[in-house]
N, C-alpha and C positions, 0 to 999 in steps of 0.2 A: 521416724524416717530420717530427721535431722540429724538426731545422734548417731544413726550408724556411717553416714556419712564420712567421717575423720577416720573410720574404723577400716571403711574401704581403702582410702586413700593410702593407708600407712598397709594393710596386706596386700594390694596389687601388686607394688615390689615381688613380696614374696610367693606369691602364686607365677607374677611371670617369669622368676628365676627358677620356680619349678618345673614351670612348663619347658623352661630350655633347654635345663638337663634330663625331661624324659624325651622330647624331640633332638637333643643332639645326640644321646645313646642309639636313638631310634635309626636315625639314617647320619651321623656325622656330623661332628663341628662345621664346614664348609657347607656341604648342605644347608644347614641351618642358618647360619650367615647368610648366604645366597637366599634365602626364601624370605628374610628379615627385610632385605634389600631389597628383592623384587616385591612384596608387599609396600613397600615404603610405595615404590614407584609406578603398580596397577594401581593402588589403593589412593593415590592422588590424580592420578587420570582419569579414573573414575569420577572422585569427588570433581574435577573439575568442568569435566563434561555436564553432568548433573548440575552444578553448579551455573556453568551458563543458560540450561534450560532452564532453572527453577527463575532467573533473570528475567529470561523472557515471558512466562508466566507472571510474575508480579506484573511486570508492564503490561501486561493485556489485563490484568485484573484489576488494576491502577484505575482504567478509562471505564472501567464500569463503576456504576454507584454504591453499590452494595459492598459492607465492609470486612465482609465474614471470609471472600475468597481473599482477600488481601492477608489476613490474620493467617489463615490455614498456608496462606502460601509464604507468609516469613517466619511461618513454624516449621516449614518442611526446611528450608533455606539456615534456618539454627542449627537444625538438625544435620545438614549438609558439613555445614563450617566443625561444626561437634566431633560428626565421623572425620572428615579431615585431620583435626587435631590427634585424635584416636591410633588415625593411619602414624601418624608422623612420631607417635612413642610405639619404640621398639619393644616388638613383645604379640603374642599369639594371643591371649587371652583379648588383649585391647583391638586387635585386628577383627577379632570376631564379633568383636562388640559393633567396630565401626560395617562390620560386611551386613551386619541386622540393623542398622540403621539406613544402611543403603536400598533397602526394600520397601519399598513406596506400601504396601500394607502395614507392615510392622509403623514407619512412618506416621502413618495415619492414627492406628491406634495410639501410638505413645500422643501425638498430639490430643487427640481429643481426650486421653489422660489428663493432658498437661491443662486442656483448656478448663476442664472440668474442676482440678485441682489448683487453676490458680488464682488467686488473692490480687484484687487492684487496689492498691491505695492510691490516693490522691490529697492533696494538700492543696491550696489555693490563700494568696494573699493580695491586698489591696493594698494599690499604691496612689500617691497621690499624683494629677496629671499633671505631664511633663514643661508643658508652656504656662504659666502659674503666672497671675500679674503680681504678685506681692514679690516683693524682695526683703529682706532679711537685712538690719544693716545699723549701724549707728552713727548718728550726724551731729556737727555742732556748728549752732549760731555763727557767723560773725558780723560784724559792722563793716558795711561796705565804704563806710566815711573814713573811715581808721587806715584804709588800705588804699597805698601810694598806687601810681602806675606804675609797673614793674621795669625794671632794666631792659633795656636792649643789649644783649650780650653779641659780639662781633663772634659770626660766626667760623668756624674752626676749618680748613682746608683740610681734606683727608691727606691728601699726598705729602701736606710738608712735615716737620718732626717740629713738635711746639717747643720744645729745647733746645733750638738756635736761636740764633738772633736773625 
């Protein structure tokens, strides 16, 4: 399934360039534009309506404990964002794609696919903690007999220019 992946990506072009030319023969260049457009613009209205429901669903599934509605519910919400993206490249084959992703059963199935078929890695590393009393450092002796009282340096007024007199 990985490999066919790039295989899709590089024929979609070409299948949705087909489908334009058997849809604009079919009813018209303008036409066809005109219905590119208006998909563009149900097809994110949609998604966006859906979108805020599926919002308010996590949030109630949020306040319960159980962590399985949370999971179904930012799968369906992928999936939302996905059809979106779908809507927004011009083209009939992808429109279709995104109108079956918009059906809360289809929805479902593809997730408990996806749940079924997905792989969790995890990795974990230890650090050391952060307030450590040891420090790191290196020092040297000296002889507090060897060492004068220091100057008293006259101290420097900010406002005047020490290069006058």
């Amino acid at each position: 399934m990985p490999r066919l992946l790039p295989l899709v990506f590089l024929a979609l072009p070409f299948a949705e360039i087909a489908m334009f030319i058997v849809v604009g023969r079919a009813i018209g260049l303008w036409a066809t534009l005109g219905l590119i457009i208006l998909s563009m613009v149900v097809g994110l209205m949609i998604v966006r309506a859906q979108g805020l429901a599926q919002i308010v669903k996590l949030r109630s599934s949020l306040k319960k404990p159980a962590a399985k509605p949370m999971v179904a519910s930012m799968l369906h919400s992928l999936m939302l964002a996905v059809a979106g993206i779908l809507f927004l490249i011009p083209g009939f084959l992808t429109d279709i794609l995104a109108i079956l992703l918009l059906v809360p059963p289809i929805r479902t199935l593809l997730g408990l696919w996806m749940l079924k078929n997905m792989t969790v890695v995890s990795s974990s590393t230890t650090r050391a903690p952060l307030h450590d009393d040891i420090i790191e450092g290196e020092f040297t002796e000296t002889d507090d007999q060897n060492i004068g009282p220091r100057p008293i340096l006259p101290a420097r007024d900010k406002g005047q220019d020490s290069g006058q007199d």
